[in-house]
N, C-alpha and C positions, 0 to 999 in steps of 0.2 A: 697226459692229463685227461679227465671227463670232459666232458662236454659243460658239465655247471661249473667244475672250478675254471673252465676257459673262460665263460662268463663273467666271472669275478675277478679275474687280470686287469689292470688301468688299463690296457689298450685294448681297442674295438675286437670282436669274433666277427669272420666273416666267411657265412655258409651258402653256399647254392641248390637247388629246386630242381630237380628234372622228373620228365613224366615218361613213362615205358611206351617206346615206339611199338606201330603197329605193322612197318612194315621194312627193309630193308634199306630203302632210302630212307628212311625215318633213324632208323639203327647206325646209320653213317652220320648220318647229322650229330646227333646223340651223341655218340663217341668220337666225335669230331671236336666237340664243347668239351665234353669232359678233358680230354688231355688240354685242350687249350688253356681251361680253367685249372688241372690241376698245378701249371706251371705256376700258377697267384700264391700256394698253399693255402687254402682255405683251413676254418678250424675242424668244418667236417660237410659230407654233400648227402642229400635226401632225395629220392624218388616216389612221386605222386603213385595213389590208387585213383582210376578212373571211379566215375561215379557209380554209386552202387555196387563198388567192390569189382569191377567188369575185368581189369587188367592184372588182380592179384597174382597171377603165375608169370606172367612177366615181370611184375614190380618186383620181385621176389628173387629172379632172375638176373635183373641188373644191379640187384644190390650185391648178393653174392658172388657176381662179374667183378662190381668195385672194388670188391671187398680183397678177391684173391688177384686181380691183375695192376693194379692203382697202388699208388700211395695213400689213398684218401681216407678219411676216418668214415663210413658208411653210417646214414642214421635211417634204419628200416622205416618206414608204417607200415601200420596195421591198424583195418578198422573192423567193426563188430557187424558190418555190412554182410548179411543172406550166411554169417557162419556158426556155425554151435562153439560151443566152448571146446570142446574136444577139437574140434578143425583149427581155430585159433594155437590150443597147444601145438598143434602140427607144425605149424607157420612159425610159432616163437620156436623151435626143435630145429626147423632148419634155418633160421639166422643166427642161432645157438653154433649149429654144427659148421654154417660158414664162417667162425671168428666175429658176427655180429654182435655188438653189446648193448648197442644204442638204437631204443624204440620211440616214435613218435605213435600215439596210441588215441585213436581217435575213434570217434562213433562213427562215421562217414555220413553221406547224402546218402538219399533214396535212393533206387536209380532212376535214370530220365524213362520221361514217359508215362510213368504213372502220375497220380494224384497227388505227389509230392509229401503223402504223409508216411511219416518215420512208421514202419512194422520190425520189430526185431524178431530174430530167427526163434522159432519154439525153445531152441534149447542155446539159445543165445544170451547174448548180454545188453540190454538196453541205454547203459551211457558211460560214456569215456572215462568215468570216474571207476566205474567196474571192470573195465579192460586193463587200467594201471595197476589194480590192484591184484590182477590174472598175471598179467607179466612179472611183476614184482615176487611172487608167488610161486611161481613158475622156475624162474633163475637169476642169475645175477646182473641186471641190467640195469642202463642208466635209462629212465623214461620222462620222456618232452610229452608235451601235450599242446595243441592249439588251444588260441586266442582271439576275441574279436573284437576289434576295438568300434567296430561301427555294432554293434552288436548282431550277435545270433538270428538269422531271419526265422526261428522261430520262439524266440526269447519275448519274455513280457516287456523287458527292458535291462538296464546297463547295471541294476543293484543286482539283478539274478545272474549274471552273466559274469558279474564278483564274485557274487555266492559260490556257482559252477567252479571255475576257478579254485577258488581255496579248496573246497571238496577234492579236486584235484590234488591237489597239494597234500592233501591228509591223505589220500590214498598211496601217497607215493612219487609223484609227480616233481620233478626239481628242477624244472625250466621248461619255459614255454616259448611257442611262435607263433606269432599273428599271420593273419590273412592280410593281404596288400594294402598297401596303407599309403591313402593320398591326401589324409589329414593328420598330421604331427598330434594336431589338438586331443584326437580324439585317441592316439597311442596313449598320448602321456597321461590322460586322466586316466584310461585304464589301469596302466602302470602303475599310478600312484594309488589309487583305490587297493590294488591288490597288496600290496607292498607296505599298507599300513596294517596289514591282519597275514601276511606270511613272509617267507623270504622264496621269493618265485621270479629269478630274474625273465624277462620279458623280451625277445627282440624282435623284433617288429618286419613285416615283409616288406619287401621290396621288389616293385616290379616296374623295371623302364620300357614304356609305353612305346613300339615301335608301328601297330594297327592299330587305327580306331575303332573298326569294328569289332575285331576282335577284344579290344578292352571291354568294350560297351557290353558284349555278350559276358562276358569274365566278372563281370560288377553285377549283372544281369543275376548270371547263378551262385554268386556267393555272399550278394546281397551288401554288396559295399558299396555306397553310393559314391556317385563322381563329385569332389566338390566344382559351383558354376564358374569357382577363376579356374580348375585346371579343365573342363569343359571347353570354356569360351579358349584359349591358349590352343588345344587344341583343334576345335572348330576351325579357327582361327589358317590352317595351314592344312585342311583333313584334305585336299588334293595333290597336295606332293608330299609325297611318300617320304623323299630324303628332308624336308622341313618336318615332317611329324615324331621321323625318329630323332633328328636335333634337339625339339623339344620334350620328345619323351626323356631323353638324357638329363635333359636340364632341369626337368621336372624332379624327376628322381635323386640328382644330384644336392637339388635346393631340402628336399624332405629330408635327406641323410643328414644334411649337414646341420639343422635343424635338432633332427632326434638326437645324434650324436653329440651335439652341445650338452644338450638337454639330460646327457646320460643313458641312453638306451647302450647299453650291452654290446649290442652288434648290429649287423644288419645280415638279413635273410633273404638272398637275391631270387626272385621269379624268375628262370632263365626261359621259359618254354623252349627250351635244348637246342638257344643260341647263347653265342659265346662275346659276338662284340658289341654291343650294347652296354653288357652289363660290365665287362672291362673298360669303355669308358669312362662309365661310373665309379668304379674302383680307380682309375685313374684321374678323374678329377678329383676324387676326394684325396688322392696321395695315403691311400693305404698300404701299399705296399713299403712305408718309410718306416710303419707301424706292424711291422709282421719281422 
C-alpha cells in the first residue's frame, strides 16, 4: 500500500526519522537503530537533509542503502536548498533508479551561519509547493510535505501557513509531517483547519526528549517553542540524565496518546539515530498489538 492509503487504515502509521551520519561511529549507531527499529515494522522510515542541503549525498546514500538492504519502505527528501532544477531531476533519477517512490519535498533552511534569510538558487525553485509539483512531473511518486503546527518561523502567522498547506495539496502533495510536536493543541488546530478545505492526512512528529540541551537547541532552530509545563517537568530533573530520559518518555508518551485519541493518523518518531527511547514509547502505547 502507499503511504496515504496507510494513513487512511483505522489503525495508527508509525514512521521513524533518521539523519546521515557523519562519520563511522555515527554510521554504526545509525544502522544499529535502524535494524533495531525495523523489527517494530514501521509503515515507512525517512532520512534528514542537514541544513542547507549540507548532507544531500549521504542522505541519498542511506536511503538507497535502505531501500536495497532493509525491509523498510524508504521516504527520500529532497529540498530546493543551493540546487537548480536540473540538479534536483538528478536526485529524483537516482531514488527513481533505487526503487524509491516516496518523496518528502520540502524548501529546506538556509544554511547556518548566514543571515538566516531564504535565497533560492538562480535556476532553482523557491517553495515546496514548486518542488511537489517538479517531482510529480518528473515520475511516478508518492509526495509528503511538511507541516508546522507551531507555525513557520518565517510565516505571518497560522491562516498563511493553511494557505501553504493546501497550495501543497493542489500541487500534488497527499500527506504531510509536522515538525515535533509538544503541544497536541496546536497539531490538532492545524489538522483541523487544513482538513476543512482538503483531504491532507497530517501526522504529527514526535520526539522523546532524552537531552536538554540538545532539545532546547532543536526548538531553537526550528522554531517550535517549549511549552512552560513540559519546560518546568524538565527543568525539574535536567541533572540526571536517567530522570530526563524517563520523563522524556513520558512526555512523549502522554502527547501520543492525546493526538491519537484525538485522531491523528500516526505518529512520526524523531529518533536522532537512537533506538531505545523511542521503543519505549511504542511500547507504552502498546502499538505493536496494532500492527
Amino acid at each position: 500500500m502507499t503511504i496515504p492509503a496507510d494513513l487512511r487504515r483505522p489503525r495508527p502509521t508509525v514512521s521513524f526519522e533518521f539523519f546521515p551520519p557523519t562519520t563511522p561511529a555515527g554510521a554504526e549507531t545509525l544502522w544499529t537503530a535502524i535494524r533495531r527499529l525495523e523489527g517494530v515494522r514501521p509503515d515507512f522510515v525517512s532520512v534528514t537533509y542537514g541544513a542547507g542541503g549540507t548532507t544531500q549525498e549521504r542522505t541519498v546514500a542511506v536511503t538507497e542503502r535502505i531501500a536495497h538492504e532493509t525491509t523498510l519502505t524508504p521516504l527520500a527528501h529532497l529540498t530546493c536548498v543551493g540546487a537548480s532544477v536540473a540538479q534536483l531531476r538528478s536526485v529524483i533519477g537516482q531514488y527513481a533508479a533505487a526503487g524509491v517512490r516516496n518523496i518528502l519535498a520540502l524548501r529546506g533552511d538556509p544554511p547556518r551561519g548566514g543571515d538566516g534569510t531564504w535565497v533560492a538558487h538562480p535556476d532553482g525553485l523557491s517553495h515546496a509547493e514548486d518542488l511537489v509539483a517538479l517531482v510529480k512531473k518528473v515520475g511516478d511518486f508518492t509526495v509528503g510535505v511538511a507541516a508546522f503546527p507551531d507555525v513557520h518561523p518565517e510565516s505571518p502567522g497560522f491562516d498563511h501557513d493553511v494557505e501553504v498547506l493546501v497550495r501543497k495539496a493542489d500541487a500534488g502533495a497527499e500527506f504531510a509531517v509536522t515538525q515535533m510536536v509538544f503541544d497536541a493543541t496546536t497539531y490538532l488546530r492545524l489538522r483541523d483547519a487544513v482538513a476543512a478545505r482538503r483531504d491532507l492526512p497530517i501526522t504529527p512528529g514526535l520526539m522523546p526528549v532524552t537531552n536538554v540541551r540538545q532539545i532546547a537547541r532543536m526548538s531553537e532552530l526550528m522554531g517550535t517553542p517549549l511549552p512552560p509545563a513540559v519546560v518546568a517537568r524538565l527543568a525539574a530533573v535536567q541533572d540526571d540524565a536517567d530522570a530526563v530520559r524517563r520523563v522524556g518518555v513520558e512526555i512523549a508518551t502522554e502527547l501520543a496518546q492525546v493526538m491519537l485519541a484525538e485522531g491523528a493518523p500516526g505518529l512520526h518518531f524523531i529518533t536522532m539515530n537512537h533506538s531505545t527511547a523511542t521503543l519505549e514509547v511504542f511500547d507504552n502505547l502498546e502499538l505493536a498489538a496494532a500492527r
